[in-house]
C-alpha positions as MATLAB code, in Angstrom:
seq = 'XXXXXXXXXXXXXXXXXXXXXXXXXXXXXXXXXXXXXXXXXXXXXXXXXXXXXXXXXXXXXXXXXXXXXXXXXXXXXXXXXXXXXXXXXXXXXXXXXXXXXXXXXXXXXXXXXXXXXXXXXXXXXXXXXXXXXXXXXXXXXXXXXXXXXXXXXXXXXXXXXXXXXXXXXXXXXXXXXXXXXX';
ca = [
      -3.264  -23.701   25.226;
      -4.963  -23.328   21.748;
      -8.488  -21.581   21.658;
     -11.437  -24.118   20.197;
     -12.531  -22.074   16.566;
     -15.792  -20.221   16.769;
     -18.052  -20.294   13.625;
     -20.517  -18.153   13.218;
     -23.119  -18.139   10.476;
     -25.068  -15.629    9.087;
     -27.031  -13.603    6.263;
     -25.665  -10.133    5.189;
     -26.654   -7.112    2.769;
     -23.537   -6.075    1.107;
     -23.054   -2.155    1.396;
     -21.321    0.369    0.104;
     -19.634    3.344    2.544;
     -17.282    5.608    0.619;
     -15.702    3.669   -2.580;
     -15.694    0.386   -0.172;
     -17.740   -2.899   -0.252;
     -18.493   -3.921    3.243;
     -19.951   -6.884    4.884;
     -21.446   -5.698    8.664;
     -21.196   -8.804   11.280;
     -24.259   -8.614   13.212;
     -24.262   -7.991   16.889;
     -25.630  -11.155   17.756;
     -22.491  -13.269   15.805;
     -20.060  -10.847   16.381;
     -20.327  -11.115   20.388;
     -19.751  -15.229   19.690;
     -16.322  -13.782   18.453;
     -13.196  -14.274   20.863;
     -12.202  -10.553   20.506;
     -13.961   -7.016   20.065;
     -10.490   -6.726   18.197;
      -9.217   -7.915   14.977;
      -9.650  -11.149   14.609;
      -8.352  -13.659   12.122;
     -10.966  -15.684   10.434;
     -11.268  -18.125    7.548;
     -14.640  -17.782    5.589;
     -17.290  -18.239    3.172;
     -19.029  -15.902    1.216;
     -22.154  -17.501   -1.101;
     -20.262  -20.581   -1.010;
     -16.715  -19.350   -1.959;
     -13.946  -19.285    1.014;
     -11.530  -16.350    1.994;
      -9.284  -15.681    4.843;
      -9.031  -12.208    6.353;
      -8.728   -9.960    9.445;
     -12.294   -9.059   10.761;
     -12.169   -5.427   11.461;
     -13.869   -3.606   14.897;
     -16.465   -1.397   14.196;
     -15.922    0.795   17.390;
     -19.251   -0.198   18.822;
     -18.048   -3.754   20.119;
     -19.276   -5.965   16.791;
     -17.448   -6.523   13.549;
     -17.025   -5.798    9.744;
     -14.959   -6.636    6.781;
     -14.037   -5.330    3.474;
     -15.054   -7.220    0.610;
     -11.967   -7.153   -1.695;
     -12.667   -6.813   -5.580;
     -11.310  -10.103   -5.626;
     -13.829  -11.847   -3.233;
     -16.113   -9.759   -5.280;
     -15.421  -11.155   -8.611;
     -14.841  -14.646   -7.307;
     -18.414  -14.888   -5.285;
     -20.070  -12.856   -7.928;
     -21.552  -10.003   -6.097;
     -23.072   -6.554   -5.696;
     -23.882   -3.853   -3.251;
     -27.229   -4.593   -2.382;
     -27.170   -8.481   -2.902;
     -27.574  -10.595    0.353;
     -25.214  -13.532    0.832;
     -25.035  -16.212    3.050;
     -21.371  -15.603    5.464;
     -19.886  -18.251    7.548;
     -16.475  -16.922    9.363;
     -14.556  -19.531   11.909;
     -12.053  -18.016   13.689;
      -8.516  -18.838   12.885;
      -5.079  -18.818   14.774;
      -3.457  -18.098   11.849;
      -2.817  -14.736   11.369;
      -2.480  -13.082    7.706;
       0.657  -10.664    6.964;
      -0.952   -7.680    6.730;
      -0.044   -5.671    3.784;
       2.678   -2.600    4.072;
       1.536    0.861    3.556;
       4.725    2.412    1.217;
       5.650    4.560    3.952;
       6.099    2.209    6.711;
       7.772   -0.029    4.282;
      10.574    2.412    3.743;
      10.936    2.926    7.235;
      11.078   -0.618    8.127;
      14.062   -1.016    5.084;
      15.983    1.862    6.636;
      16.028    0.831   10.328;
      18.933   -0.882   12.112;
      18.856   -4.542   11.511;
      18.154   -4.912   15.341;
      14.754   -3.306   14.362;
      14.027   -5.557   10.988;
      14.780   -8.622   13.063;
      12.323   -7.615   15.778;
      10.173   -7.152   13.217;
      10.773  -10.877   11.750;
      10.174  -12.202   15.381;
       7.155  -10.500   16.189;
       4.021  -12.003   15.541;
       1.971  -11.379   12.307;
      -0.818  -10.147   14.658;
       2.132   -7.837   16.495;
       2.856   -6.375   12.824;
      -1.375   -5.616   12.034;
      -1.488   -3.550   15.449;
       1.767   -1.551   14.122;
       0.000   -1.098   10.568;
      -3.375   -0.388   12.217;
      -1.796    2.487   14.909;
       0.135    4.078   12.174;
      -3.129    4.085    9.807;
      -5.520    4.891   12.626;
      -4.957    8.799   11.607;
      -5.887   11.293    9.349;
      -3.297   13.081    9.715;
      -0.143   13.525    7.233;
       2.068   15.046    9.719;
       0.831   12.362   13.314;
       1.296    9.523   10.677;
       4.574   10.764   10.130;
       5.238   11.114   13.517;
       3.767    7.458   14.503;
       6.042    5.449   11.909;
       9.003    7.808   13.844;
       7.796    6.292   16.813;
       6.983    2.753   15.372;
      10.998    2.314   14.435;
      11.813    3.650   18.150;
       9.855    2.195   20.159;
      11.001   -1.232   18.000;
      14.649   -0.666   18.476;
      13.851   -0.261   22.134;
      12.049   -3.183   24.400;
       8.369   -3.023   22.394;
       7.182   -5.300   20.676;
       3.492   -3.690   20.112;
       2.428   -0.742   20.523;
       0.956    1.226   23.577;
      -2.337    2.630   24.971;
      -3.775    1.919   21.642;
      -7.842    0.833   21.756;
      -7.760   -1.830   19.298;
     -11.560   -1.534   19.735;
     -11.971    1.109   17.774;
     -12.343    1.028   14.172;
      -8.668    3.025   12.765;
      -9.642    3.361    9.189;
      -9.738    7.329    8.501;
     -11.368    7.072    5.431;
     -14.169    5.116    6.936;
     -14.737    6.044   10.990;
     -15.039    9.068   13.065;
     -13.858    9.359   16.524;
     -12.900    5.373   16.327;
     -16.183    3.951   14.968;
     -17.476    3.458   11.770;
     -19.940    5.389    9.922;
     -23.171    4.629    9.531;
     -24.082    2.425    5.885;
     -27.478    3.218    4.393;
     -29.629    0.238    5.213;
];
């Protein structure tokens, strides 16, 4: 049975935390959403539409990067505040292949690269998002190891993995993301 969309709508101050533009979903909107997860969404942003994966923020709401190209195309700053309307989609994205887990995806057993094919696109952003979700050179090694494994065996996501918490290094600490200057 097919979920009814949820649109939210909503002002926003665009921020800046580390070299990123982010857009915070507040509380309120985010807990119409279907999932403290990712979630797929179709948008607009002062007018202009997008489609992305809404990231968690560790603390149960929301948040998404505002790509250079939304940017450009909706004519924005940091600081500006823009008018956001998100409706959740069933749709899901492909999400875009870090190099290394790329490599390792080319160089598995076909068995694993047609699991792969036959997984769902939301499947292959909780594979990206586990491998990514660490800081750590030699653990990120060790997860795309596991990713191929665990892919040639009877998985077809991966395990014990809070997909709650925010899993960008760069931007979180122990699974949430920093605080923006408001």
């Amino acid at each position: 049975m097919k979920a009814n969309p949820v649109t939210v709508t909503f002002d926003a101050t665009l921020h800046t935390l580390k070299s990123h533009m982010i857009l915070l979903v507040p509380e309120e909107e985010s807990i119409k959403l279907p999932s403290r997860g990712q979630v797929s969404v179709t948008g607009l942003l002062s007018g202009h539409e997008f489609s992305t994966v809404l990231e968690p923020d560790g603390r149960w709401s929301h948040w998404l990067r505002v790509t250079d190209e939304m940017q450009r195309i909706a004519d924005v700053k940091v600081g500006d505040t823009v008018s956001v309307e998100l409706t959740t989609s069933e749709i899901w994205p492909e999400p875009t292949l870090p190099q290394d887990i790329a490599d390792a995806l080319a160089a598995a057993p076909q068995k694993v690269k047609d699991k792969w094919q036959d997984i769902t696109p939301m499947a292959r952003w909780e594979w990206v998002r586990w491998v990514n979700a660490t800081g750590s050179v030699d653990t990120r090694a060790i997860r795309i190891v596991k990713t191929i494994s665990k892919l040639e065996g009877k998985h077809r996501r991966p395990c014990c993995f809070n997909l709650a918490a925010c899993t960008e290094p760069e931007l979180s600490k122990s699974g949430r993301l920093m605080e923006v200057e408001k």
